[in-house]
PDB file with one MODEL, atoms N, CA, C and O in Angstrom:
MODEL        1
ATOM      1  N   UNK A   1       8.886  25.398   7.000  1.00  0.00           N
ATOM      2  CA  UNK A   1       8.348  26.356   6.062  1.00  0.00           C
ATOM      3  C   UNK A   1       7.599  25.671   4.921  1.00  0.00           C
ATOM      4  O   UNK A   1       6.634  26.246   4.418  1.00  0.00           O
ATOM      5  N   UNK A   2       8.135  24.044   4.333  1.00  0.00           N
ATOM      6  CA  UNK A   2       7.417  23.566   3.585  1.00  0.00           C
ATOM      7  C   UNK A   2       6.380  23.611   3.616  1.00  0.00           C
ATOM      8  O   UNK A   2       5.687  24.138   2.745  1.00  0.00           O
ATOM      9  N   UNK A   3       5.923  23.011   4.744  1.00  0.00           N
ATOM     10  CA  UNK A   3       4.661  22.608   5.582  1.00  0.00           C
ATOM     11  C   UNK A   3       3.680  23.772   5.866  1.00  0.00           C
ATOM     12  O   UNK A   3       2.474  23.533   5.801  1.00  0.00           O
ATOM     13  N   UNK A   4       4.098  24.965   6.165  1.00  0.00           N
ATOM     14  CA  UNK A   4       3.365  26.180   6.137  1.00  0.00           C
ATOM     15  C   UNK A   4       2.539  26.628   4.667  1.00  0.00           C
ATOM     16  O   UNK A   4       1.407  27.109   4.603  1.00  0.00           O
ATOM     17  N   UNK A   5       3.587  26.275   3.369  1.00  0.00           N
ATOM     18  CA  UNK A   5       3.397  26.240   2.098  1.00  0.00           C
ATOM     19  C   UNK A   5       2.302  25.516   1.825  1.00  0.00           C
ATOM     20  O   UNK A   5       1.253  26.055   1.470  1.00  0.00           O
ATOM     21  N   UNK A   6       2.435  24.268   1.959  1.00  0.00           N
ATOM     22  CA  UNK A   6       1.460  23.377   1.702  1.00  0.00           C
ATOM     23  C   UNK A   6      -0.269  23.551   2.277  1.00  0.00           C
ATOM     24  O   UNK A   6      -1.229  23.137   1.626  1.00  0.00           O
ATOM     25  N   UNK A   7      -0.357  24.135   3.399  1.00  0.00           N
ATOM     26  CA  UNK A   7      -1.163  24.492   3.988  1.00  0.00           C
ATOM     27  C   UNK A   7      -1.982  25.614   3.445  1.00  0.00           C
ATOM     28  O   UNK A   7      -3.200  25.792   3.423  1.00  0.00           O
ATOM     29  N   UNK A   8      -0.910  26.369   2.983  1.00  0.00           N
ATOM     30  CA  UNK A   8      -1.670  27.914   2.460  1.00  0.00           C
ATOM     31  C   UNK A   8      -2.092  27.625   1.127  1.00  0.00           C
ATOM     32  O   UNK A   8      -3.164  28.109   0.765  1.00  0.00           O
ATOM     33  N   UNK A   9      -1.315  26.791   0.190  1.00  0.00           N
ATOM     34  CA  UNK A   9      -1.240  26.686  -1.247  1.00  0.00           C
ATOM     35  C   UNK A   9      -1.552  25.477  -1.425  1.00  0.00           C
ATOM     36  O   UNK A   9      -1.189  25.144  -2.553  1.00  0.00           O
ATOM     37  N   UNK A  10      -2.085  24.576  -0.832  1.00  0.00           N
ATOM     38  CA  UNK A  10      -2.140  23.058  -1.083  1.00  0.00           C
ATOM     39  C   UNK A  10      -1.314  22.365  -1.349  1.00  0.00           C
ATOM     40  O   UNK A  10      -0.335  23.087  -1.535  1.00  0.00           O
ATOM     41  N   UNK A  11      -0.943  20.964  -1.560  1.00  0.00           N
ATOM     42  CA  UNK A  11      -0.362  20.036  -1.389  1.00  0.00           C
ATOM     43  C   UNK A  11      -0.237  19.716  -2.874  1.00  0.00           C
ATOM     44  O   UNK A  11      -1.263  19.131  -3.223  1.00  0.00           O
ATOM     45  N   UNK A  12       0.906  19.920  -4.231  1.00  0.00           N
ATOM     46  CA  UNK A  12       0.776  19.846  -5.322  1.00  0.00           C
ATOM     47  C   UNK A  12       1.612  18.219  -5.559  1.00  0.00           C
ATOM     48  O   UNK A  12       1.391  17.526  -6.553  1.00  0.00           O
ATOM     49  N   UNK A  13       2.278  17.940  -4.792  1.00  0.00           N
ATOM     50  CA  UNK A  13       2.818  16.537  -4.763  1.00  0.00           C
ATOM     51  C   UNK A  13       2.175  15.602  -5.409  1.00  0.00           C
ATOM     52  O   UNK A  13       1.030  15.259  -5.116  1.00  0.00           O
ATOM     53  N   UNK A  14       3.082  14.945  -6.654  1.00  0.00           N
ATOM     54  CA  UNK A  14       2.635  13.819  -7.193  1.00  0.00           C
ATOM     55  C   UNK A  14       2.926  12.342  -5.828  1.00  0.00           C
ATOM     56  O   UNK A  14       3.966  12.024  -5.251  1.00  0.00           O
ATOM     57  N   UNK A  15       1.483  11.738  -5.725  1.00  0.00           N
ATOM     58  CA  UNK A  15       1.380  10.794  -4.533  1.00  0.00           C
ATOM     59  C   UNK A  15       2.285   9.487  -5.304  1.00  0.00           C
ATOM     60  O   UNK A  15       2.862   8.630  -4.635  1.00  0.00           O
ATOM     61  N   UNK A  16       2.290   9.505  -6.549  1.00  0.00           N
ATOM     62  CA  UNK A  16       3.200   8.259  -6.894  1.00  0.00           C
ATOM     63  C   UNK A  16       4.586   8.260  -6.389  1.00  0.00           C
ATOM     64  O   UNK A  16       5.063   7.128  -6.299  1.00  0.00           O
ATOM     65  N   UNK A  17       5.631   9.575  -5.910  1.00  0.00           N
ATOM     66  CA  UNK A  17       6.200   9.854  -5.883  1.00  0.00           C
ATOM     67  C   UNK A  17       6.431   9.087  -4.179  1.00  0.00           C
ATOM     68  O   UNK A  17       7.367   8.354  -3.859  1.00  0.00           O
ATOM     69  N   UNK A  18       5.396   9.483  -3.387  1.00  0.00           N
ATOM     70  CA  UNK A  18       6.255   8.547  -2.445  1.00  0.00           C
ATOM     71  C   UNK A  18       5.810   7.315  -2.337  1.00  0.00           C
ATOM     72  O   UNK A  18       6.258   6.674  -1.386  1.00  0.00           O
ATOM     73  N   UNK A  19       4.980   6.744  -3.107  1.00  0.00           N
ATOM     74  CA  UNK A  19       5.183   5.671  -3.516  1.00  0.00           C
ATOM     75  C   UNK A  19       5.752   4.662  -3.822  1.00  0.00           C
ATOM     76  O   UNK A  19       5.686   3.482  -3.477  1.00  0.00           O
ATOM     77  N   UNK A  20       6.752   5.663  -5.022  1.00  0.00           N
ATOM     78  CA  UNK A  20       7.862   5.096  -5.166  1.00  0.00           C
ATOM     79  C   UNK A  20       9.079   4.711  -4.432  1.00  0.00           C
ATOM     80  O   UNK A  20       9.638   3.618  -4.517  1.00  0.00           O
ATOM     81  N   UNK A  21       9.600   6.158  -3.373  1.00  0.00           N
ATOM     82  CA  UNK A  21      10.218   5.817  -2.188  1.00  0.00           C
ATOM     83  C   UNK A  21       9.549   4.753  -1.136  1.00  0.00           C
ATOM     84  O   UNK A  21      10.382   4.085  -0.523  1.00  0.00           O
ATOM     85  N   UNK A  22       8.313   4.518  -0.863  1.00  0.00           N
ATOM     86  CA  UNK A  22       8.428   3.143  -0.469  1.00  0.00           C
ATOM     87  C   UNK A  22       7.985   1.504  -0.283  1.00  0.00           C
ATOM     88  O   UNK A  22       7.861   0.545   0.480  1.00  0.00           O
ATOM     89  N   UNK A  23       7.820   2.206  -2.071  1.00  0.00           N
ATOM     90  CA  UNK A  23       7.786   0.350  -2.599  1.00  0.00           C
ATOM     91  C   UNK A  23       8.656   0.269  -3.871  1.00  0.00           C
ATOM     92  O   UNK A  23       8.325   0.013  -5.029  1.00  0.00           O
ATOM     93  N   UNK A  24       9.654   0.507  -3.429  1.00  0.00           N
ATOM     94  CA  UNK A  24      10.969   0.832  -4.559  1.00  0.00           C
ATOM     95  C   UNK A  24      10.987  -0.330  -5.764  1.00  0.00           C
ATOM     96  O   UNK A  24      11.241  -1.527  -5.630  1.00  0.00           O
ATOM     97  N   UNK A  25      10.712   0.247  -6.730  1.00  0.00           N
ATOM     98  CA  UNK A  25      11.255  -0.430  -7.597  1.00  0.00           C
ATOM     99  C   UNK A  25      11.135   0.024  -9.164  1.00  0.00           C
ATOM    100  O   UNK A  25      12.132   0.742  -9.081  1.00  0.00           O
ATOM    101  N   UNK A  26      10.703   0.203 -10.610  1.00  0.00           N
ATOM    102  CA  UNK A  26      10.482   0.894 -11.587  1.00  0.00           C
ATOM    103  C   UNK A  26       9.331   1.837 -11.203  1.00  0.00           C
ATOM    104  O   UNK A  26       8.327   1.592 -10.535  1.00  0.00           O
ATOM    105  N   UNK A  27       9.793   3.165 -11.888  1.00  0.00           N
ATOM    106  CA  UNK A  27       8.798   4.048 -11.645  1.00  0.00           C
ATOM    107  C   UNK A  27       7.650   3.494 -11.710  1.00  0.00           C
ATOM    108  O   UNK A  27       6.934   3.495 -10.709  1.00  0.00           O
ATOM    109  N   UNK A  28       7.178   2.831 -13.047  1.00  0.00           N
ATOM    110  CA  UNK A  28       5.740   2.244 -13.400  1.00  0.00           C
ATOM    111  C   UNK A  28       5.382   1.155 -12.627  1.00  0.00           C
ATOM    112  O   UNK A  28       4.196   1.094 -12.303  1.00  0.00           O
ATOM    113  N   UNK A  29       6.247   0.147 -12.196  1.00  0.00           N
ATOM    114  CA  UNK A  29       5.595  -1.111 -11.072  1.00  0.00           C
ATOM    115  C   UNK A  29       5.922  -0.551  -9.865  1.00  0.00           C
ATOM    116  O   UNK A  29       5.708  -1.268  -8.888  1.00  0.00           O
ATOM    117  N   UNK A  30       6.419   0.621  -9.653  1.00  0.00           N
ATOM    118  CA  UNK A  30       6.247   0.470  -7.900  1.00  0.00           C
ATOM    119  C   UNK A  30       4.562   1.048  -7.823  1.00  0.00           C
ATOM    120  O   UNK A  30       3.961   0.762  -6.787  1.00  0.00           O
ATOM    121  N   UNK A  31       4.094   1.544  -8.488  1.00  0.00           N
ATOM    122  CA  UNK A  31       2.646   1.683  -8.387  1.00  0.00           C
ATOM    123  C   UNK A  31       1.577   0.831  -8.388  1.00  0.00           C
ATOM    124  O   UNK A  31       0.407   0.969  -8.031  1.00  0.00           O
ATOM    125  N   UNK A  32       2.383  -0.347  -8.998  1.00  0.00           N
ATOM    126  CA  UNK A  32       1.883  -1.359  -9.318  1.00  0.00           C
ATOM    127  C   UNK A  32       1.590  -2.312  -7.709  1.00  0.00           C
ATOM    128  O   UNK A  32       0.581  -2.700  -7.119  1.00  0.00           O
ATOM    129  N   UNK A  33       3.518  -2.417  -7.386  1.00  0.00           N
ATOM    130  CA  UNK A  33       3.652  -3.351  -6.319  1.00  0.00           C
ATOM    131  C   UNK A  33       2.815  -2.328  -5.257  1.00  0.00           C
ATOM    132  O   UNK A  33       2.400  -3.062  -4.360  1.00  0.00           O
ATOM    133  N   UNK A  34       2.433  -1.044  -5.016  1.00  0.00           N
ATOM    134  CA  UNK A  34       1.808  -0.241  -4.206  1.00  0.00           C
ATOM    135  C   UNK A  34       0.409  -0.873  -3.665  1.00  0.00           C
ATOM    136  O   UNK A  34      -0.011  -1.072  -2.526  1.00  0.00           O
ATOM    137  N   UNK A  35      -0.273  -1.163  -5.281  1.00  0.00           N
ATOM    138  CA  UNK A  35      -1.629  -1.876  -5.314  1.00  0.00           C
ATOM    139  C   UNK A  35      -1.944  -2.691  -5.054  1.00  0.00           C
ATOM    140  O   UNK A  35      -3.126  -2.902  -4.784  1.00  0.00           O
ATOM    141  N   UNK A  36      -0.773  -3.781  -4.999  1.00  0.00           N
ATOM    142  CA  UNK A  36      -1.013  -5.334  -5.001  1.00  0.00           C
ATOM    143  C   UNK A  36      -0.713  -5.600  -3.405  1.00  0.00           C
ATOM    144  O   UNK A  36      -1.056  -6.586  -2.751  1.00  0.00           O
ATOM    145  N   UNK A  37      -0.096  -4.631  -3.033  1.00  0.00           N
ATOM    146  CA  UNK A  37       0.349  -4.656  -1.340  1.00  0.00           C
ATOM    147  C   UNK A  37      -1.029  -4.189  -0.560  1.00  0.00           C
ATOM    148  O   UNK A  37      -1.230  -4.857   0.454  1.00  0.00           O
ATOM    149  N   UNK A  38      -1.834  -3.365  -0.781  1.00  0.00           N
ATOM    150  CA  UNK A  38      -2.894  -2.644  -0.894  1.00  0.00           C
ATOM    151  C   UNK A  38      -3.897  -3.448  -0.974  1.00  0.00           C
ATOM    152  O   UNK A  38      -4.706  -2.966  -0.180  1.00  0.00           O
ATOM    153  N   UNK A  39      -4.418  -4.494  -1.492  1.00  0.00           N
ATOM    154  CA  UNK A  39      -5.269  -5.155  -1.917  1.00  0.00           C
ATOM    155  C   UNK A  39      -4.980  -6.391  -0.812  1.00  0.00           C
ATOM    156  O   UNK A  39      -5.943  -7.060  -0.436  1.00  0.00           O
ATOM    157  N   UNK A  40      -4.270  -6.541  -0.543  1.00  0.00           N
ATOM    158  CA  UNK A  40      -3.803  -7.537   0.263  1.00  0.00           C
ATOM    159  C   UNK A  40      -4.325  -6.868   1.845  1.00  0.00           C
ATOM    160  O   UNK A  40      -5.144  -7.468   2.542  1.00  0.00           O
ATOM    161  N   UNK A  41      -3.774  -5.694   2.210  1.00  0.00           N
ATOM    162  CA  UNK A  41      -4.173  -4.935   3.418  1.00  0.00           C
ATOM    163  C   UNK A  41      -5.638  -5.262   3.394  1.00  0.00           C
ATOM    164  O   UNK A  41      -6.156  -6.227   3.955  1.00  0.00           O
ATOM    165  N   UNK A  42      -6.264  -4.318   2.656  1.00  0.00           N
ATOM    166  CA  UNK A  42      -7.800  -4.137   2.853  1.00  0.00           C
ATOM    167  C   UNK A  42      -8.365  -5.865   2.818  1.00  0.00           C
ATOM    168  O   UNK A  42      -9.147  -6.221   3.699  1.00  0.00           O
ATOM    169  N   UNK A  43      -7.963  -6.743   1.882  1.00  0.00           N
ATOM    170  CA  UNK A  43      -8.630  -7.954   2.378  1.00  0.00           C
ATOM    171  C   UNK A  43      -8.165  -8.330   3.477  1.00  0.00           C
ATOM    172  O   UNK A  43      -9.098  -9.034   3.865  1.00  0.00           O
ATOM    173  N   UNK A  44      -7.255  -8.386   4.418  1.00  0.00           N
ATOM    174  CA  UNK A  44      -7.124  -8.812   5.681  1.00  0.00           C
ATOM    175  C   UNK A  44      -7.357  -8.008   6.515  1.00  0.00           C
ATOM    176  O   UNK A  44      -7.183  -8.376   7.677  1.00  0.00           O
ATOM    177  N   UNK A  45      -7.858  -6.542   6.255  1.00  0.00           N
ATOM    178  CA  UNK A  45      -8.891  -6.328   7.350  1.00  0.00           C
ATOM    179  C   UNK A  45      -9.972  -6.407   7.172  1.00  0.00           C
ATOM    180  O   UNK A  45     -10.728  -5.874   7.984  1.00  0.00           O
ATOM    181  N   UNK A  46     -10.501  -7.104   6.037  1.00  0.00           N
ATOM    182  CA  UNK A  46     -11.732  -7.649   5.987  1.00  0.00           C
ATOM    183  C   UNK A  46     -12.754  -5.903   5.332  1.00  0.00           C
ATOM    184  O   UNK A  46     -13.983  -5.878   5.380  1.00  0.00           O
ATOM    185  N   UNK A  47     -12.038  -4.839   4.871  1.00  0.00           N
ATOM    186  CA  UNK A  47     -13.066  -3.770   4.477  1.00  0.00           C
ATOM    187  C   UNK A  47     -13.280  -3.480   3.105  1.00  0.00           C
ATOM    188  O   UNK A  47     -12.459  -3.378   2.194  1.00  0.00           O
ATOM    189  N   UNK A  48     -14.462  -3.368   3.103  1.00  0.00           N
ATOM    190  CA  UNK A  48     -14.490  -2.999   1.968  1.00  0.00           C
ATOM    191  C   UNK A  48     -14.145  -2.151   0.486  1.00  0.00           C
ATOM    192  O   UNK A  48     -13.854  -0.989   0.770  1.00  0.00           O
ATOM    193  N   UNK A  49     -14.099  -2.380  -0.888  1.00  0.00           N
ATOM    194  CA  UNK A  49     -13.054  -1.427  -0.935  1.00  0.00           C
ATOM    195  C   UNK A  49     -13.791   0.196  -1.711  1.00  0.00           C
ATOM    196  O   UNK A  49     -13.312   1.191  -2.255  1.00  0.00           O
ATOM    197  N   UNK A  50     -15.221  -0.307  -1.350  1.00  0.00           N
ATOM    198  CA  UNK A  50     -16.294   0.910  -1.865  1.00  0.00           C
ATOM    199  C   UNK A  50     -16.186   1.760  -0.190  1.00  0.00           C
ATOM    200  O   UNK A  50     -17.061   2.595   0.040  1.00  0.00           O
ATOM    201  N   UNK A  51     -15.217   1.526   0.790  1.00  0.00           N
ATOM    202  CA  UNK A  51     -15.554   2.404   1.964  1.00  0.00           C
ATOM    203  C   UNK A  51     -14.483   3.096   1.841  1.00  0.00           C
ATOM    204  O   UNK A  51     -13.574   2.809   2.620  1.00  0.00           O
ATOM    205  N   UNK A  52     -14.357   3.689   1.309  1.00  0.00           N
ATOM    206  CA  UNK A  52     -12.574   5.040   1.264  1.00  0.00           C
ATOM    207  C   UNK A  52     -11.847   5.381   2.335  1.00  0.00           C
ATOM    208  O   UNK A  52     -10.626   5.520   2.402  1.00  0.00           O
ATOM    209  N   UNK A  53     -13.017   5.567   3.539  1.00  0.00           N
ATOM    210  CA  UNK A  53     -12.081   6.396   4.442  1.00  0.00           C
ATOM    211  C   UNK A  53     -11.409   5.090   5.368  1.00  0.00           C
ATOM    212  O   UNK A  53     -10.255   5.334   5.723  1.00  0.00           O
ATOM    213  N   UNK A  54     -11.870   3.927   5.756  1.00  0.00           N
ATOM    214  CA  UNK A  54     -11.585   2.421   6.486  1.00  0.00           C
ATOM    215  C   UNK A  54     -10.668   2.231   5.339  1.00  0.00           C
ATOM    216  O   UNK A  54      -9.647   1.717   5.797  1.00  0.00           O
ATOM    217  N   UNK A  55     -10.552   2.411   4.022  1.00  0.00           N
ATOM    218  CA  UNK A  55      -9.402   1.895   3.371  1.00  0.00           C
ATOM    219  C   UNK A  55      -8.332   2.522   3.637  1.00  0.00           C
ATOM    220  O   UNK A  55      -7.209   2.053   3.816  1.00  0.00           O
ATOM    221  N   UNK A  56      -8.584   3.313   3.659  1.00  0.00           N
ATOM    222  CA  UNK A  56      -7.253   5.029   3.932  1.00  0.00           C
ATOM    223  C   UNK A  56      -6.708   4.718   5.685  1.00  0.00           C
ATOM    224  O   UNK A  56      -5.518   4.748   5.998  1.00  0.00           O
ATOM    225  N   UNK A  57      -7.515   4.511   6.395  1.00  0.00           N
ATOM    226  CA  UNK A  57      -7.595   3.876   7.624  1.00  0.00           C
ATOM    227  C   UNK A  57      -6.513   2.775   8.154  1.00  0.00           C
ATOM    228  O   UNK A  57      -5.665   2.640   9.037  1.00  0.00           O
ATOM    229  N   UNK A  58      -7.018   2.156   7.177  1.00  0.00           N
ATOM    230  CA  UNK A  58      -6.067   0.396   7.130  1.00  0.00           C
ATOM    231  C   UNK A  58      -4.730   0.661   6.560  1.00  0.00           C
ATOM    232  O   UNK A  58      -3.656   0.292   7.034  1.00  0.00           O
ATOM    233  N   UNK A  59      -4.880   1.173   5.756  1.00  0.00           N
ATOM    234  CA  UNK A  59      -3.723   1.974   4.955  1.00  0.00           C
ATOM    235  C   UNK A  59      -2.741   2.006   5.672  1.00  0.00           C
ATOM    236  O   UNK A  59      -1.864   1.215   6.019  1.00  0.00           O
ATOM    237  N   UNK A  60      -3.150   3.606   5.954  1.00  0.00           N
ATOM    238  CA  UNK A  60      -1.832   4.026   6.914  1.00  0.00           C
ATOM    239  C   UNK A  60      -1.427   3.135   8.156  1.00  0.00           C
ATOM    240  O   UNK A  60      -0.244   2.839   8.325  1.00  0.00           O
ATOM    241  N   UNK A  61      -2.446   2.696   9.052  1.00  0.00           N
ATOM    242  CA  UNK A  61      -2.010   1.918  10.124  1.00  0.00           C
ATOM    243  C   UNK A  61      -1.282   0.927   9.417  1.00  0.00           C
ATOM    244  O   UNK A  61      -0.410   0.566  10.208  1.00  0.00           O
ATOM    245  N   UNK A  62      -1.152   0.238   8.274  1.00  0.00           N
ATOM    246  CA  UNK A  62      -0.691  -0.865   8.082  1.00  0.00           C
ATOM    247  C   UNK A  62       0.863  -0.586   7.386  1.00  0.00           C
ATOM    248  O   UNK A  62       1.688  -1.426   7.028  1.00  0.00           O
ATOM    249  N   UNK A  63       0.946   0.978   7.329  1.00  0.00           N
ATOM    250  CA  UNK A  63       2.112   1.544   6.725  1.00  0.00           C
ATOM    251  C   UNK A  63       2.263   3.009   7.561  1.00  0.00           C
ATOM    252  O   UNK A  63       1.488   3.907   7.232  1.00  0.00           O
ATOM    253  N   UNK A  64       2.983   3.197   8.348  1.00  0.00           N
ATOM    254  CA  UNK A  64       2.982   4.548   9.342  1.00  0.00           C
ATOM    255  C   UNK A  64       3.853   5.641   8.098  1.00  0.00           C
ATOM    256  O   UNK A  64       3.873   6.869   8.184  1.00  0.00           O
ATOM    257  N   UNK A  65       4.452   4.907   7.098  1.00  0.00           N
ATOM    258  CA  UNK A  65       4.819   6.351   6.540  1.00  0.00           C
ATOM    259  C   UNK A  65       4.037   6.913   4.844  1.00  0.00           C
ATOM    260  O   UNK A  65       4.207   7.771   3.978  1.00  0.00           O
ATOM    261  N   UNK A  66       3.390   6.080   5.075  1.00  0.00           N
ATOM    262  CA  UNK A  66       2.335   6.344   3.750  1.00  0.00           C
ATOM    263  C   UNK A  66       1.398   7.593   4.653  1.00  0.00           C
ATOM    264  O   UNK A  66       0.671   7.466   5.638  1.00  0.00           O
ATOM    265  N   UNK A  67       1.741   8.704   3.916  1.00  0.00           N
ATOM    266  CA  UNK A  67       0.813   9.407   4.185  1.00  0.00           C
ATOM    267  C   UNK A  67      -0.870   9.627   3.570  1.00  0.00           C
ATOM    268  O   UNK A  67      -1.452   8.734   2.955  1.00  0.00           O
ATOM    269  N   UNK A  68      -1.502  11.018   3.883  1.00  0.00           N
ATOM    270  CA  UNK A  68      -2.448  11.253   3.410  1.00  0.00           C
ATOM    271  C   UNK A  68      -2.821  10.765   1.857  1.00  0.00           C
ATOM    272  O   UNK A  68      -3.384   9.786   1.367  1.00  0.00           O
ATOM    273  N   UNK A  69      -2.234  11.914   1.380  1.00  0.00           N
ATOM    274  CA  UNK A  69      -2.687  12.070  -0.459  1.00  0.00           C
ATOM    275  C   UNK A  69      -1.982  10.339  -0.874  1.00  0.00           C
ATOM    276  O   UNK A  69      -2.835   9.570  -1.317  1.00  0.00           O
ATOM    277  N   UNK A  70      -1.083   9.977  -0.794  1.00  0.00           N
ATOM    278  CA  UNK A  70      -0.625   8.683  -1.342  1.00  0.00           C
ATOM    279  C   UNK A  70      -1.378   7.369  -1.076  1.00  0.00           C
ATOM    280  O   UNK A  70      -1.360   6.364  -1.787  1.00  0.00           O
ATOM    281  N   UNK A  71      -2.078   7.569   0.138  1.00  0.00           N
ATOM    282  CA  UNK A  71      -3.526   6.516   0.442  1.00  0.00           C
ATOM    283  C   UNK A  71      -4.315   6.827  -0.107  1.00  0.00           C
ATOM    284  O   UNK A  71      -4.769   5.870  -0.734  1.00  0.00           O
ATOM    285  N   UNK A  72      -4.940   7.885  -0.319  1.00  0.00           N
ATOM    286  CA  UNK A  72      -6.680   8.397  -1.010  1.00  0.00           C
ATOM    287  C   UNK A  72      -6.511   8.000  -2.726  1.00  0.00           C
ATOM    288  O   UNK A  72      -7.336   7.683  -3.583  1.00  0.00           O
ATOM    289  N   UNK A  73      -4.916   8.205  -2.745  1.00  0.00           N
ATOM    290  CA  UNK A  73      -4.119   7.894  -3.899  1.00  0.00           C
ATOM    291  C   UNK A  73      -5.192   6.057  -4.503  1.00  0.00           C
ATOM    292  O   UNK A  73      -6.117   5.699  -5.231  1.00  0.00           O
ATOM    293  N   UNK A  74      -4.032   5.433  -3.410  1.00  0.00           N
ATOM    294  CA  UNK A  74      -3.916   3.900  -3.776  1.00  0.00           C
ATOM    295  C   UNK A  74      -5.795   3.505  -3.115  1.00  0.00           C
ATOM    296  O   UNK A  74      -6.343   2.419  -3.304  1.00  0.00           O
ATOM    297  N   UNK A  75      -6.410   4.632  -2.405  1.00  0.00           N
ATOM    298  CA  UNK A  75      -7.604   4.032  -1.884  1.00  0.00           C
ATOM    299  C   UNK A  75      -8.463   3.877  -3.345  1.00  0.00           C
ATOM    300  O   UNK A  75      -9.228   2.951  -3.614  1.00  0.00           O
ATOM    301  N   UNK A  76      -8.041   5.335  -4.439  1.00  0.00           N
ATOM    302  CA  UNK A  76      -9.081   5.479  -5.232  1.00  0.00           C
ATOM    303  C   UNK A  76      -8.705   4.598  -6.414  1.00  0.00           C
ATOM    304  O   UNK A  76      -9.412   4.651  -7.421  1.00  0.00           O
ATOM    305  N   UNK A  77      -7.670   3.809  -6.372  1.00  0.00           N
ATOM    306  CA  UNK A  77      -7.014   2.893  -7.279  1.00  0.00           C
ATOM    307  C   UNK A  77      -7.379   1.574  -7.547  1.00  0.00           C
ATOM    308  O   UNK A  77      -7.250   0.758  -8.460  1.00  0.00           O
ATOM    309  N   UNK A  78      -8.134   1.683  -5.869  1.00  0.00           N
ATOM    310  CA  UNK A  78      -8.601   0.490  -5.585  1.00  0.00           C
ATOM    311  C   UNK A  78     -10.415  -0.182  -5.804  1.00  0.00           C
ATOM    312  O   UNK A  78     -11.005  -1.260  -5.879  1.00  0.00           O
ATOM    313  N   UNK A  79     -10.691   1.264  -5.833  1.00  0.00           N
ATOM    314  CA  UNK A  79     -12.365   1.254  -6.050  1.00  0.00           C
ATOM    315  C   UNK A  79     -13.135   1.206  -7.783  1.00  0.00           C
ATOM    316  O   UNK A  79     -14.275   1.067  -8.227  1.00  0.00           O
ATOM    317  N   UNK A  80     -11.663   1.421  -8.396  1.00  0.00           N
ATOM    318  CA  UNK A  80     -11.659   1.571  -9.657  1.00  0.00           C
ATOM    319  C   UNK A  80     -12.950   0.292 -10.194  1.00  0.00           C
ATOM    320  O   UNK A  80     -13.219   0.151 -11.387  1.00  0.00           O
TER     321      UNK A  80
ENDMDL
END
């Protein structure tokens, strides 16, 4: 039923949030350690980090439970 919710009403989830579940550590550095794990991905697949959707791409394959919004999350964190 969540999932039906989300669909009809959008997805209001703060993406730091699973973030935090899984790069555990202070609320404020697991966002941190999120990025620095992140930065590491995209340079070893060699993409760029002005290409969003190959970052989001690498992302998840390189993490099967990082979803959607929490990649576009750490993708747009990264283009900063």
């Amino acid at each position: 039923m969540a999932k039906l919710e989300k669909l009809l009403w959008g997805d209001r989830t703060d993406p730091r949030r699973e973030l935090a579940e899984i790069f555990p550590a202070d609320d404020a550095s697991s966002v941190v350690r999120a990025q620095e794990w992140a930065r590491g991905v995209v340079a070893k697949a060699g993409v760029a980090t002005s290409d969003e959707l190959r970052v989001i791409r690498a992302l998840r394959d390189a993490e099967p439970r990082l979803s959607l919004k929490p990649a576009r999350y750490l993708a747009a964190q990264l283009n900063v």
